[in-house]
C-alpha positions in Angstrom: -6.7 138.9 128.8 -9.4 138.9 125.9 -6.9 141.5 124.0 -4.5 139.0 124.7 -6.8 136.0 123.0 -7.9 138.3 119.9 -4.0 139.0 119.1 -3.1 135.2 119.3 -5.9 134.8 116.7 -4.6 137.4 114.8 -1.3 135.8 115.1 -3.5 132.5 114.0 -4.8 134.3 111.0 -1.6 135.4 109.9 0.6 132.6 109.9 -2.3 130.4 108.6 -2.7 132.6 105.6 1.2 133.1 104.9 1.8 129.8 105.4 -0.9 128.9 102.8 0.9 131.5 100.2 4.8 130.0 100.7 3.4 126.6 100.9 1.4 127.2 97.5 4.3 128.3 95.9 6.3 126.1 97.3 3.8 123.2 96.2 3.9 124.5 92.7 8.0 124.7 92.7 7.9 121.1 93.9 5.3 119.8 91.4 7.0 121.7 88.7 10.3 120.0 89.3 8.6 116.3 90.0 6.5 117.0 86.1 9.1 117.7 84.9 11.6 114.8 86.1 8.9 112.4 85.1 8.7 114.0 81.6 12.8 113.4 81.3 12.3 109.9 82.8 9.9 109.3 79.9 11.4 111.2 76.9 15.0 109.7 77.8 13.5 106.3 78.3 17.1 105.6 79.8 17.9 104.9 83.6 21.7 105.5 83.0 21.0 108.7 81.0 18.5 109.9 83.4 20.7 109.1 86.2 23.5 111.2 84.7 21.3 114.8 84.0 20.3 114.3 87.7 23.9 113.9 88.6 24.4 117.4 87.0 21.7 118.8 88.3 22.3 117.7 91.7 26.3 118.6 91.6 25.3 122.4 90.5 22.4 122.6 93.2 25.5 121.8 96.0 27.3 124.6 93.9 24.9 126.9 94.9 24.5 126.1 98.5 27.7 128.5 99.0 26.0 131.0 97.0 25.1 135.0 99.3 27.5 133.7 102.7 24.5 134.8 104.7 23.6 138.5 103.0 20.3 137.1 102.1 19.5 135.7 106.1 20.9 139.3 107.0 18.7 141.0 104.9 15.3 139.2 105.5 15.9 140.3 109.5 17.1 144.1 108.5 14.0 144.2 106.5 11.8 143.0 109.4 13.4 145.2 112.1 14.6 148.0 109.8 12.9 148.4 106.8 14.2 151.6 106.0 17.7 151.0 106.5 17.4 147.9 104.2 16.2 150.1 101.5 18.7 153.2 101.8 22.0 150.7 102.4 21.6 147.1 103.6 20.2 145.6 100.2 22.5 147.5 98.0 25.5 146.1 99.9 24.2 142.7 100.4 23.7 142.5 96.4 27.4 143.8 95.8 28.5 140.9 98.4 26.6 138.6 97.4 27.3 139.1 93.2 31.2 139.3 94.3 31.3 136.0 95.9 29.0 134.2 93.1 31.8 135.4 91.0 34.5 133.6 93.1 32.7 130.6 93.1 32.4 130.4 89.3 35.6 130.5 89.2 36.4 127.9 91.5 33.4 125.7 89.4 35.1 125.9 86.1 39.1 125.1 88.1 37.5 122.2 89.8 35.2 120.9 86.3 37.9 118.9 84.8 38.4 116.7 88.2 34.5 116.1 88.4 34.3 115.1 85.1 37.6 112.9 85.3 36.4 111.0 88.8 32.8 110.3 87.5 34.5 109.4 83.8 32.1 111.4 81.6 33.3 113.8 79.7 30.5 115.8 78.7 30.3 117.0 82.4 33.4 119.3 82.5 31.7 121.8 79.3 28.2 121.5 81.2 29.9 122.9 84.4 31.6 125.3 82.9 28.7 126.5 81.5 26.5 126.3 84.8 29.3 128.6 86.4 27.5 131.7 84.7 24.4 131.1 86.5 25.7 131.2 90.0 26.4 135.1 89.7 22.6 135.5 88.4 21.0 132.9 91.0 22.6 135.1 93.8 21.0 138.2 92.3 17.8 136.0 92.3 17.7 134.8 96.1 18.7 138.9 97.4 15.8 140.1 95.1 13.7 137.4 96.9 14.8 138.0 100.3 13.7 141.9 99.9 10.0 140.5 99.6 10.2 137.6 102.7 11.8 140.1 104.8 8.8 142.8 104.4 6.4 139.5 105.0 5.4 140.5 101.1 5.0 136.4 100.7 2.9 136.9 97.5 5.6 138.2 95.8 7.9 136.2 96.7 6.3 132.9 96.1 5.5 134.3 92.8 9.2 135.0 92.3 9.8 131.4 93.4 7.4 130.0 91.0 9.0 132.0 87.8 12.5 130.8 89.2 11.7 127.3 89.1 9.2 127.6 85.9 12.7 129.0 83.8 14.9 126.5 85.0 12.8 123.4 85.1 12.1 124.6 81.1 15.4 125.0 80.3 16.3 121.3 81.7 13.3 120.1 79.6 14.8 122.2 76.2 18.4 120.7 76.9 17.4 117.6 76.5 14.9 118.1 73.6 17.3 120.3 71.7 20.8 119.3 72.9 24.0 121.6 72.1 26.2 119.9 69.2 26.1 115.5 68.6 24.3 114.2 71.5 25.5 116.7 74.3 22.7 116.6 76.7 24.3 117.7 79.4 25.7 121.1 77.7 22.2 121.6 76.6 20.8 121.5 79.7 23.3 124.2 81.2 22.9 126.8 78.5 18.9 127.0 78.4 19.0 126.7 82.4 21.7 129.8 82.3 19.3 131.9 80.1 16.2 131.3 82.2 18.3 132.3 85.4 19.2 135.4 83.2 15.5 136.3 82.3 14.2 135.5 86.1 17.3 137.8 87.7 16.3 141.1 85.2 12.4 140.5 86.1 13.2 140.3 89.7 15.4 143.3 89.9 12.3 145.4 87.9 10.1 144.1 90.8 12.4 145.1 93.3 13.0 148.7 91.8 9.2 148.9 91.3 7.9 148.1 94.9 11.3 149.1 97.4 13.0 151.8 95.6 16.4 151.2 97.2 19.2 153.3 97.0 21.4 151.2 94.0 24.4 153.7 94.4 26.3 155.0 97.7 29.3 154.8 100.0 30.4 150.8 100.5 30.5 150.7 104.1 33.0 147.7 105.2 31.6 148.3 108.8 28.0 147.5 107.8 29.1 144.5 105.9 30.8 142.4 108.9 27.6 143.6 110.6 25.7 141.9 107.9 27.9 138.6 107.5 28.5 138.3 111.4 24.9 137.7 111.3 24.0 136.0 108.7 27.4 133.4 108.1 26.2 130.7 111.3 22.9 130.3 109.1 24.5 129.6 105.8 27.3 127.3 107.1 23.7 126.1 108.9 22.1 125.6 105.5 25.3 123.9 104.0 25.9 121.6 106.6 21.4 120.4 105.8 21.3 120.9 102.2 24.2 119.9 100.7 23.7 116.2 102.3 21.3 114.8 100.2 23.5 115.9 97.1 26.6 114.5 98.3 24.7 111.5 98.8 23.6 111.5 95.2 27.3 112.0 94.4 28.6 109.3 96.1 26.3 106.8 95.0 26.7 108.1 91.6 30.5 106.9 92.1 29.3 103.0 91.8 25.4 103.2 90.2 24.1 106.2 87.9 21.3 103.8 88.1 21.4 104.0 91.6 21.4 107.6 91.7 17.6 108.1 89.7 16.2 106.1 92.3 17.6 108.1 95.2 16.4 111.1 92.9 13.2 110.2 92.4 12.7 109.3 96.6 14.0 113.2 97.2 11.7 114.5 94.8 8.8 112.8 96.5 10.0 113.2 100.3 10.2 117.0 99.0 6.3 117.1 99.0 6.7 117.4 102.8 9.6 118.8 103.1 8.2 122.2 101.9 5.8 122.0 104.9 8.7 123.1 107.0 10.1 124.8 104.0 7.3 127.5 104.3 6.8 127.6 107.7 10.5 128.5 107.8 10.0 131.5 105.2 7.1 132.4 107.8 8.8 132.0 111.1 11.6 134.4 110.5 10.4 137.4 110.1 7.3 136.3 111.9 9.4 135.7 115.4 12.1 138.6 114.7 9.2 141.2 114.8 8.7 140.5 119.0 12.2 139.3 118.9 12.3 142.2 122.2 9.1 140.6 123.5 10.6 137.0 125.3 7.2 135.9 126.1 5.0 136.8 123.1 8.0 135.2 120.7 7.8 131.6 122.5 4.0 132.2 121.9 4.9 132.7 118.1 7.3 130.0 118.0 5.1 127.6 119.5 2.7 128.2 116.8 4.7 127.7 114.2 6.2 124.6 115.2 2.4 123.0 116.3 0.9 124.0 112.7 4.2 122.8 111.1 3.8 119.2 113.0 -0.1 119.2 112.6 0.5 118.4 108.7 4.0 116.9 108.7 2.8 114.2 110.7 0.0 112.7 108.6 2.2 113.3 105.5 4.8 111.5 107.0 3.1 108.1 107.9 1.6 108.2 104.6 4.5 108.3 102.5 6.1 105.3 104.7 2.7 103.6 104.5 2.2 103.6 100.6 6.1 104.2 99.1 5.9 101.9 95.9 2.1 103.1 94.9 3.5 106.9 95.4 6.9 106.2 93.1 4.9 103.7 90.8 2.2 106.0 89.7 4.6 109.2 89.4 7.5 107.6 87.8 6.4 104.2 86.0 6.9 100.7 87.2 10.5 100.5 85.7 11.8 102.9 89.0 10.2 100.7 91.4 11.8 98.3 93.7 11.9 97.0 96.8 15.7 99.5 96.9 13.3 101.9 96.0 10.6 101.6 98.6 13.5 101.8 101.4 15.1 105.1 100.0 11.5 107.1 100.1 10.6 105.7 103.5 14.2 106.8 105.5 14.1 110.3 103.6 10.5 110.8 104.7 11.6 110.1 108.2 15.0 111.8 107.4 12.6 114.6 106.3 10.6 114.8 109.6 13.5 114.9 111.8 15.4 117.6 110.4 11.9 119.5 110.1 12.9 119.9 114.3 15.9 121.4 114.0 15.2 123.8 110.6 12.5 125.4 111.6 13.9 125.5 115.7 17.2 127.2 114.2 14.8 130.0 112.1 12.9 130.7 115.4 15.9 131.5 117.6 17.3 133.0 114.2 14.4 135.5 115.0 15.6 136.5 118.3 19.1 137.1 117.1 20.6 133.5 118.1 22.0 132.5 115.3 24.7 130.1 116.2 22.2 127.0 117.4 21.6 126.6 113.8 24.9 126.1 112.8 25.7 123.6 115.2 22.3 121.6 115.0 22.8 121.4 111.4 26.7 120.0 111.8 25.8 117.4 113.7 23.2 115.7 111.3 25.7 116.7 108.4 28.9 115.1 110.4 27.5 111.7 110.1 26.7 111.7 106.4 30.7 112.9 105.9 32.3 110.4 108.0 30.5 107.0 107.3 29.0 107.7 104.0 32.0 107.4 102.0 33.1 104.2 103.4 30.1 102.1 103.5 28.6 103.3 100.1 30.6 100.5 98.1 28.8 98.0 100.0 25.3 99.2 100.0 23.7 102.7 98.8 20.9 102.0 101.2 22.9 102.2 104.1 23.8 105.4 103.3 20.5 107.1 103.2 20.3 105.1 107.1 23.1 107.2 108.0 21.4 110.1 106.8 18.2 109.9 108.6 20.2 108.8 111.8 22.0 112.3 111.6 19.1 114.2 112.2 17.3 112.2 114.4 20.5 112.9 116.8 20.1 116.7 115.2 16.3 116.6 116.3 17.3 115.9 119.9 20.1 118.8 120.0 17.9 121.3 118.7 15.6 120.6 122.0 18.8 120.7 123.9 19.5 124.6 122.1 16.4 125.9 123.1 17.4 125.4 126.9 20.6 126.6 126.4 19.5 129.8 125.1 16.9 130.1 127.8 13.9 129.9 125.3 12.0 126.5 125.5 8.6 125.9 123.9 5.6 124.6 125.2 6.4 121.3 124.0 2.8 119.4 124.7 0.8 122.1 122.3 4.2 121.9 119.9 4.8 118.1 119.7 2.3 116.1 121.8 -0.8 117.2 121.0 -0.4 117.5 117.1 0.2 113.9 117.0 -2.9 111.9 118.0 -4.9 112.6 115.0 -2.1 111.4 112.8 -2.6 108.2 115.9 -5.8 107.4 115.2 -5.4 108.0 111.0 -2.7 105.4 112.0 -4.9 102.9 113.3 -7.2 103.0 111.0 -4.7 102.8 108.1 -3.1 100.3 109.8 -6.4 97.6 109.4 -7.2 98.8 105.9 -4.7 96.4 105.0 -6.2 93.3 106.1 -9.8 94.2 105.7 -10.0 92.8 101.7 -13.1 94.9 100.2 -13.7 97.4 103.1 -10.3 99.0 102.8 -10.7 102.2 100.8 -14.2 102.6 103.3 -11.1 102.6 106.3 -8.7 104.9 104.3 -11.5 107.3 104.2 -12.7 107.0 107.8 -8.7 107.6 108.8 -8.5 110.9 106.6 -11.7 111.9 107.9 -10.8 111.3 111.6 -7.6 113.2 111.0 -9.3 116.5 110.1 -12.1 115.9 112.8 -9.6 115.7 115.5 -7.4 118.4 114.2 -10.3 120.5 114.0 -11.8 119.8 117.3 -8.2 120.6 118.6 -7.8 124.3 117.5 -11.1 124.6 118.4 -10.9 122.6 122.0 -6.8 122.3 122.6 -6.1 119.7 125.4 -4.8 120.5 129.2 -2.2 118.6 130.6 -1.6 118.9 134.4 1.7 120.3 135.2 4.3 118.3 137.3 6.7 119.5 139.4 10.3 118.3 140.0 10.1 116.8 143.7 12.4 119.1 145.7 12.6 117.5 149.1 11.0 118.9 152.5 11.5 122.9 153.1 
């Protein structure tokens, strides 16, 4: 038994300290991005103009959700199982697979460019996609270099990796619209000095990779190895279509009747994204985190518990306080001009929206660790099937209602992804996972709650509710609660 207690600290330690690497990184990507969104909201001093950059951006970031068909997934668990096979085949073939597919998908980019550009009537959009199509082959070369380092629970590097990523495409957004290709062509700017930062982040990468790994770049193409790879790694990208690509079709759609429309939306997903990359990290964690006692059944429910506990321990908190104080948040980042009561709404159902698929993303990357793939698939269809099937036909009348259709989704998601873990014969201990994590975010609540009708002594209340929240959460790792156990009546024997 004390062994037992010294390795969950250990496991403690651990995913404390990785988490705090990805979630730094991830912090930096997110702050990078929001800088330099606010820096194009300023310098273009345009809402229609800004709206139309983010429409490009956000069309070419659902581009690349079909990027590495699961070779990267497949790679992070052969790296945490079986490092060495990774390096002598496993990488090598999920790089050719990957860079082959990019290459199809360029393709299909450039065929489909003239159509985008025609049904959101503005022409500049067809020569910036055809341009973006050149990045998709180097991006996939960018996410199986970073996979190489997650896999090996090498989280430095890879954050690093993350951070260079985003610094070379966040600048070259920034030159496109400072130094614009030809009269006035923002949007062709912005593709060519995005598509030589992806260039100058893929050869970097690939010199780390060579440096620390060594793989084996040439040998026999084994077709065998590859179903192998894609059998296990295809239900978690169709998993990750079906979550990412909603919030850009969202964009898209409302970009159909309001560009206008379209930077607010933007601006609430850029802000939102501050919590999302809670679960965003504890996901890079998880994985190979989990798949490393994916033979142990009772040690990985241990692991999975954890994670999902110090995932909801700050998504919580961060949560109510985005719905508490949305027009302060968006005013102070963006300027006054972006705020509105629209606005306000758009931030708060995200942030919820946010939450709720937190469940069923970071639940799909813990079975994902055992080798149950398929729950993440499904849980991530039926948030994504709502956003399909009612989206398009009630956007005309309200954008708003869309993003309540969207956060709707994955609170139906949320409750599958409790369902999944049953089904697969692996549930959590949902008091230390769910329940427990939530009453210091209760009693911040409370206190939050009366700041707002307490005239001078408000700030004094804010205070005493952030303090309280890391007093309790404190005293809870230190002192975690003990709820009786009940047990289903069963009649007389």
């Amino acid at each position: 038994m004390p062994q037992l207690k010294l390795a969950l600290k250990d496991n403690q330690r651990f995913l404390i300290r990785s988490f705090s690497i990805i979630v730094l990184g991830l912090f930096i990507n997110q702050l990078l991005q929001t800088v330099g969104s606010i820096i194009l909201a300023r310098v273009l001093d345009d809402p229609a103009k800004f709206g139309e950059v983010n429409l490009l951006l956000q069309v070419f970031g659902m581009v690349t959700l079909f990027l590495n068909v699961g070779f990267t997934s497949s790679l992070v668990y052969t790296f945490s199982t079986q490092a060495k096979e990774a390096i002598q085949s496993k990488l090598r073939l999920a790089l050719l697979g990957s860079v082959f597919f990019a290459v199809v998908l360029s393709l299909l980019l450039t065929i489909l460019a003239p159509i985008l550009s025609n049904a959101y009537k503005l022409p500049e959009l067809k020569g910036a996609l055809i341009i973006s199509s050149v990045m998709l082959v180097f991006n996939s070369i960018i996410n199986i270099g970073v996979s190489s380092f997650s896999g090996s629970r090498d989280f430095k590097t890879q954050a690093f990796f993350m951070v260079v990523s985003t610094i070379f495409s966040t600048s070259g957004t920034l030159l496109g619209v400072l130094w614009p290709l030809g009269s006035n062509s923002v949007l062709w700017g912005v593709s060519f000095w995005m598509g030589v930062g992806a260039i100058l982040a893929a050869a970097y990468i690939c010199w780390k990779v060579e440096k620390e790994h060594h793989p084996v770049w040439w040998g026999p193409v084994s077709f065998l190895q590859i179903k192998e790879m894609l059998k296990y790694g295809v239900p978690l990208w169709a998993g990750t279509i079906a979550k990412a690509f909603q919030q850009p079709f969202m964009v898209m759609m409302i970009g159909s009747s309001s560009v206008i429309a379209v930077g607010y939306l933007a601006n609430g997903i850029r802000i939102t994204g501050f919590i999302g990359i809670v679960t965003w990290a504890f996901m890079i964690v998880t994985f190979p985190f989990v798949a490393e006692v994916s033979r142990d059944l009772t040690e990985s429910k241990r692991r999975g518990t954890l994670c999902v506990r110090y995932n909801n321990l700050i998504m919580y908190p961060l949560t109510l306080l985005i719905c508490l104080y949305p027009n302060q948040i968006n005013g102070f980042l963006f300027g006054n001009s972006y705020t509105t009561g629209d606005s306000a709404a758009y931030i708060r159902l995200l942030a919820l929206g946010g939450f709720f698929s937190s469940v069923g993303r970071l639940g799909g990357n813990i079975l994902a660790g055992i080798g149950k793939t398929k729950a993440n698939f499904w849980v991530m269809v039926v948030a994504g099937i709502f956003v399909i099937a009612i989206v398009p036909f009630i956007i005309s009348y309200n954008p708003i209602w869309s993003v309540w259709v969207y956060t709707g989704g994955w609170a139906v998601s949320a409750l599958s992804m409790i369902w999944f873990f049953y089904l697969e014969g692996f549930p959590l201990n949902w008091w230390k996972a769910y329940g427990e994590p939530l009453i210091p975010t209760l009693v911040m609540g409370v206190f939050m709650f009366v700041s707002g009708f307490s005239g001078p002594f408000m700030i004094g209340l804010v205070i005493l509710g952030i303090t309280s929240l890391l007093v309790l959460t404190l005293l809870l790792e230190v002192n975690p609660l003990k709820l009786p156990r009940f047990r289903p009546y069963r009649g007389k024997s």
